[in-house]
C-alpha positions, 0 to 999 in steps of 0.5 A, spaced: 145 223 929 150 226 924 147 228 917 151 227 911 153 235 909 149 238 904 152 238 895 154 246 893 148 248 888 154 248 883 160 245 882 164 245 876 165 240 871 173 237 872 176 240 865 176 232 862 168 233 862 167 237 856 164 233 851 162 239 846 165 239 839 164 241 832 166 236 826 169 240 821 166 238 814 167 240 808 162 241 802 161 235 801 160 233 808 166 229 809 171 232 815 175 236 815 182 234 817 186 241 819 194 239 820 200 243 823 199 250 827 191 249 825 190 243 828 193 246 834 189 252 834 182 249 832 182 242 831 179 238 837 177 243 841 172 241 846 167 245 850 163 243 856 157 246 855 153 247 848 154 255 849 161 255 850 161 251 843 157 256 840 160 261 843 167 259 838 164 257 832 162 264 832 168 268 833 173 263 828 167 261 823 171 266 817 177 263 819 176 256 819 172 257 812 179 260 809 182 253 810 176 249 807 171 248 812 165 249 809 159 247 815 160 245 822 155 239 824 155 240 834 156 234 838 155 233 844 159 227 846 157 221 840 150 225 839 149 230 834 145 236 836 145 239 830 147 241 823 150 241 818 151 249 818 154 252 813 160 258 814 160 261 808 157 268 809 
């Protein structure tokens, strides 16, 4: 009798599944729609844990308030996990 091979304790998500985002609001709570260079550099980014996504707000958070983003709301696919947090400082 053969037994079927034991799964690795990890195995890395394919980069498809990173269903961590922010939504980007502005004061009001309506999103944010950044266009040109800085909806390439920070619209739509996607994390695929909940630490990597915290991990970048905190490092770009004055940048993204600079282009009229006043708070940040996490999703984890369609689930909102928390916010809104503000980015003024």
């Amino acid at each position: 009798m053969t037994l079927p091979e034991q799964p690795a304790s990890y195995r890395p998500q394919p980069p498809a599944e990173q269903p961590w985002r922010w939504r980007l609001e502005d004061a009001s709570g309506a999103e944010v729609v950044l266009t040109g260079a800085d909806a390439d550099e920070y619209g739509e980014q996607a994390f695929p844990n909940q630490g990597d996504a915290e991990s970048w707000i905190g490092e770009i958070w004055s940048e993204l308030a600079e282009r009229g983003v006043a708070q940040v709301t996490l999703f984890e696919a369609d689930r909102e996990v928390y916010g809104p947090m503000s980015l003024s400082a």
